[in-house]
C-alpha positions in Angstrom: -19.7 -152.3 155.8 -21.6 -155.7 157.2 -21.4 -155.6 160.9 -21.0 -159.2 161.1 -18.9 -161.4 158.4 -19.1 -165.5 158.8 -15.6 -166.7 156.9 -16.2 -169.8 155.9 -12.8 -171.7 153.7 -13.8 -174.4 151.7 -11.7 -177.0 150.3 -12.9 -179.8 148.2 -16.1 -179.8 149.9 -18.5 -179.7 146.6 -20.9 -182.2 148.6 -21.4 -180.3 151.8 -20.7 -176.5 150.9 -24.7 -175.8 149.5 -26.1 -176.7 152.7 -23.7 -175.2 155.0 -24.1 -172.0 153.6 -28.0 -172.0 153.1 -28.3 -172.8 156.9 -26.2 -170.1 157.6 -28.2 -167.8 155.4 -31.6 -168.9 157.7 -29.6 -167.9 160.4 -28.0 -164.4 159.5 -29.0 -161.5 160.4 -29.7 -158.9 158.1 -26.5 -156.4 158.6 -24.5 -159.5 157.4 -22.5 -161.5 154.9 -21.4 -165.2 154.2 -17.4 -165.0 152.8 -17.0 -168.2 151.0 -12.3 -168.8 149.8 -12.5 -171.6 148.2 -9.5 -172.7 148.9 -7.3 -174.5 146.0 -10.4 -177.0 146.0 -9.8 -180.1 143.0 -13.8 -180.6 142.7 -16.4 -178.5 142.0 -16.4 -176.6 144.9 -16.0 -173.3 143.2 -18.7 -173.8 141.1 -21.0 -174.6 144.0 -19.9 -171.4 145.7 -20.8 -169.2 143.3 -24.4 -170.5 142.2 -25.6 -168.7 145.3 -27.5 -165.7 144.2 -28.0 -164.0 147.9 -26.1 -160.9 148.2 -24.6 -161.6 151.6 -22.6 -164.7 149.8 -18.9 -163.2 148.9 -17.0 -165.6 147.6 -12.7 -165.3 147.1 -10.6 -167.8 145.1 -7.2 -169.2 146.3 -5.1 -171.0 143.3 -3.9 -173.5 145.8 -4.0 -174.1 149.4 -1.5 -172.4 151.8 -3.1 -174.2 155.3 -6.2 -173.5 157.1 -4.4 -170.8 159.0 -3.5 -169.1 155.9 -7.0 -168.8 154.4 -8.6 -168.2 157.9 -6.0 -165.0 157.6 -6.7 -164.1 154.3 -10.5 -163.9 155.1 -9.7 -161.7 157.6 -7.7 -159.3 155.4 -10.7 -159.2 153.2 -13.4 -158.4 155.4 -14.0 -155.7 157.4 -16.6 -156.2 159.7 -17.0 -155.3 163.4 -17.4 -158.5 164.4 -16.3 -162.4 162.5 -17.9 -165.3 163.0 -16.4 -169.0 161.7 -18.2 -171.9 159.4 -16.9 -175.1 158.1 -18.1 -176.4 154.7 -19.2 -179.4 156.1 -21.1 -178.4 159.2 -24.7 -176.6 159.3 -26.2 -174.0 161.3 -28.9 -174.1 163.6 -31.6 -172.0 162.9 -31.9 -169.6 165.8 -27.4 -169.9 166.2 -27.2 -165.7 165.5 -29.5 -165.0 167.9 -28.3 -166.8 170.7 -24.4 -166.5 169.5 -23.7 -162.8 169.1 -21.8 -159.9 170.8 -23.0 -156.3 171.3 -20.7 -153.4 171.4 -21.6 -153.3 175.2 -21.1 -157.2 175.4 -18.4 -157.5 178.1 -17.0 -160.5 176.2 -14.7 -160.7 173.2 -15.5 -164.5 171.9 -18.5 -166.4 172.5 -18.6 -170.0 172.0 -21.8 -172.4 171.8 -21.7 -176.4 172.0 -21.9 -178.4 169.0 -23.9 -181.6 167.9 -22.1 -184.2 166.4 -23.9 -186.0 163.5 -22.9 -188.5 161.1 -25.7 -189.8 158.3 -28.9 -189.4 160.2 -27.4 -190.0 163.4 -27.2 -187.2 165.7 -25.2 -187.2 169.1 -25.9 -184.4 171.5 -24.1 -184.3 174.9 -25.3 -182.4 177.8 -24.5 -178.6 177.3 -23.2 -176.6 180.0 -21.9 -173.1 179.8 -18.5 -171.7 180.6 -18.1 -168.4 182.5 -14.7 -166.2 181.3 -13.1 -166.4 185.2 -13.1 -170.6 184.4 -12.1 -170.9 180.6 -8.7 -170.7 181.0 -8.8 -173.4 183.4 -10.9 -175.3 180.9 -8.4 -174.4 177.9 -5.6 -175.9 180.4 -7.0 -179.4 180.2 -8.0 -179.5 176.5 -10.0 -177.9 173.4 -13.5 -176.7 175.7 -15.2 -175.1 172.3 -15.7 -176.1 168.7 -14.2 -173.3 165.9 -17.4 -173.2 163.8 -19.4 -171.6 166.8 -17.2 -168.6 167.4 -18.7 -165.1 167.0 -15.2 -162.6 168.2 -14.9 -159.0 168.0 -12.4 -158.5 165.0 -9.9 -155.9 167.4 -9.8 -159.2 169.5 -8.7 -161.1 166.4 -6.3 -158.1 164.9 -4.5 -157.7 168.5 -3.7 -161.2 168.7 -2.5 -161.2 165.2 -4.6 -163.7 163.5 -4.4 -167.2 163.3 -0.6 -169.3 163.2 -0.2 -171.8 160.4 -0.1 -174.5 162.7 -2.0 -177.6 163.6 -4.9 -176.9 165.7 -4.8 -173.4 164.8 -8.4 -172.6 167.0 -7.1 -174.0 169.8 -3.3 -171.9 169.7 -5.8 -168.6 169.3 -7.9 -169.6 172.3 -4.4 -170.0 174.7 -2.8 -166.8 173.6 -6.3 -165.0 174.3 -6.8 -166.0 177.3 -3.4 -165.4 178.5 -4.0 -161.4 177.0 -7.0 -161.9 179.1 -9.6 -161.4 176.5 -13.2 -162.3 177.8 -14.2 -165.6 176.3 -17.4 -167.3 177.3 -19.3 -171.0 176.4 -23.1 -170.5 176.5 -25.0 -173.7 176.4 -27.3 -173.6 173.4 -26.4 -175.8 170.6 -26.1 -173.4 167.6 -23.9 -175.8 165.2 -24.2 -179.2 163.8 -20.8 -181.1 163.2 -19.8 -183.8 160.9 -17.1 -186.0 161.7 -15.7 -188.0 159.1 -12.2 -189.7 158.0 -11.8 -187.3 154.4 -11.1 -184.6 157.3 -7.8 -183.5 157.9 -8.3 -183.7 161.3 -8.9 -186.9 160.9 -5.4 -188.2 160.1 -2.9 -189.6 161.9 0.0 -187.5 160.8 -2.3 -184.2 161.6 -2.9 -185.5 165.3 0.5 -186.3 165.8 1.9 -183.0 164.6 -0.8 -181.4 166.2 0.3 -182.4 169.6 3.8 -182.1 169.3 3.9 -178.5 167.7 6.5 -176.4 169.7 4.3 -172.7 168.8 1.1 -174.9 170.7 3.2 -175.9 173.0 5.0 -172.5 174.3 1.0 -170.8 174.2 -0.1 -173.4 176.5 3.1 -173.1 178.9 2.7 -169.2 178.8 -1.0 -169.4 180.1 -0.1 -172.1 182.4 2.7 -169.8 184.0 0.0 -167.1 184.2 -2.9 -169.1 185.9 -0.7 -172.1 188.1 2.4 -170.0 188.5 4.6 -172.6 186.6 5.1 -173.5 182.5 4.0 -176.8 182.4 3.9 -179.1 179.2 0.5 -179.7 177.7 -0.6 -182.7 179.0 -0.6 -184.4 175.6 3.5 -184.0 175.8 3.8 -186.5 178.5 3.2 -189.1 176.4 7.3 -188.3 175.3 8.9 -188.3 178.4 10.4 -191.0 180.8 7.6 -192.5 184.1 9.6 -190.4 186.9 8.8 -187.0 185.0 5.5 -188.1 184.1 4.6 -188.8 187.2 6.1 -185.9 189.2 4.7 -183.4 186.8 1.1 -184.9 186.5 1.5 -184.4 190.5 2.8 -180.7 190.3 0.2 -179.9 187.7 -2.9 -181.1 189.9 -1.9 -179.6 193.0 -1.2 -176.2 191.1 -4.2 -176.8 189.5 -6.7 -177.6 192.4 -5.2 -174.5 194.4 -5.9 -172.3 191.0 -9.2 -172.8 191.0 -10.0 -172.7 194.5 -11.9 -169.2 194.0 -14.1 -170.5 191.4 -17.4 -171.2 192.1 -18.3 -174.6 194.1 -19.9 -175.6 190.8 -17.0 -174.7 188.7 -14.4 -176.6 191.2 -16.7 -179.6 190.8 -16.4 -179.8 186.8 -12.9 -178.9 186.6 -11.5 -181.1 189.4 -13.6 -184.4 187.5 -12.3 -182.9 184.3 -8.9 -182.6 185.1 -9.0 -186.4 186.6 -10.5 -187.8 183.9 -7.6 -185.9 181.9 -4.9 -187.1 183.9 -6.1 -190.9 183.9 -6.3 -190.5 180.2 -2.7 -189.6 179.8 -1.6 -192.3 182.1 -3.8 -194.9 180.3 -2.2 -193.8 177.0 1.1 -194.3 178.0 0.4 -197.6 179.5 -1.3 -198.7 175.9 
């Protein structure tokens, strides 16, 4: 058994897939293995995932697509590692990422998280990396999406407690509310260990995805649930304000700064500073949306 598996589903990603998983190879350690599901892919992407001749590369084959969820899940069922680690087929790995992302069995956390760079063509976009103590990520989760999937490295009892991923848009984002509502020790460190590419072919990238992803009720009663646990209230995500009438707009974004400024008041002086410019810049955002 490979104390580490990296699940990566693939779907129609014959272009990317070869260099995703050879810089995840430079970067695995040895007790490790690469789980490729190509996913119901209409390219070539199948036949690109099994030209890899390295014996950590597993690779699974889904007759047609059931949702990232669903394959993230059925990764899962078919690996049994200590710990899981997540790669997208379009993305590449930094060479040192495992040995600055990684969990021991004496690790007091249960997810660790790194920053990602963006890049697009030759054009890289690196922001200024900061790291995230467990006491303040819920706080952070309260205002947005802190962490980037691809980065993860999670115990798998973490993952099997929670029950896996829901079939739901935003599906990394749902998992990181209902862990940190079971209290589950989750942690940013500031390396960069992943490179990102954003593009349009993305399903992310589509309207009808951010729409639903922002409105689904399953995202929307894990954010309330960890809001009631940390501010002492359920309140909407602040995407949902964008639905109702000014008055409750208004009064809520109130209610949730003031709940939220007193929540964090035992944070460090550093921590308050982030989160109350954070959560600003959030709530001008939502009022400048509405307004447009």
């Amino acid at each position: 058994m490979p104390r580490l598996s990296v699940i990566l589903p693939a779907r129609n990603a014959e272009g990317t897939l070869r260099r995703a998983v050879l810089s995840t190879l430079r970067s695995l350690p040895k007790d490790a293995e690469i789980v490729i599901l190509n996913d119901g892919s209409e390219d070539r992407t199948g036949e690109v995932a099994t030209q890899f001749r390295d014996p950590r590369v597993r690779v699974l084959h889904s007759a047609g697509s059931g949702g990232l969820g669903n394959a993230l899940n059925y990764l899962l069922k078919n690996t049994d590692s200590q710990f899981v680690a997540r790669m997208d087929a379009d993305d590449v790995s930094m060479p040192w990422r495992f040995h600055i992302a990684s969990l021991s069995k004496d690790s007091p956390y249960d997810f660790v998280f790194c920053p990602v760079v963006d890049f697009e063509r030759r054009t890289i976009r690196p922001g200024v990396p900061s790291p995230i103590r467990p006491a303040a990520f819920p706080f952070h989760l309260l205002l947005g999406n802190p962490v980037c999937h691809p980065s993860m490295f999670a115990r798998r009892v973490a993952l099997d407690r929670l029950g896996g991923y829901r079939q739901v848009e935003a599906e990394d984002y749902d998992l990181w509310l209902r862990a940190a509502e079971a209290e589950f020790g989750m942690r940013r460190l500031a390396p960069y260990v992943v490179a990102k590419r954003e593009h349009g072919g993305q399903v992310t990238a589509s309207p009808e995805y951010y729409l639903a992803s922002r409105q689904n009720p399953l995202v929307g009663e894990a954010f309330r649930r960890l809001s009631a646990q940390r501010l002492g209230r359920p309140f909407p995500r602040l995407v949902e304000l964008a639905y109702v009438d000014e008055q409750t707009r208004k009064q809520t974004v109130e209610d949730f700064a003031s709940a939220f400024s007193a929540a964090i008041s035992r944070l460090t002086s550093v921590e308050r500073f982030q989160l109350g410019v954070k959560m600003q810049r959030r709530l001008r955002l939502v009022v400048q949306e509405v307004s447009s």
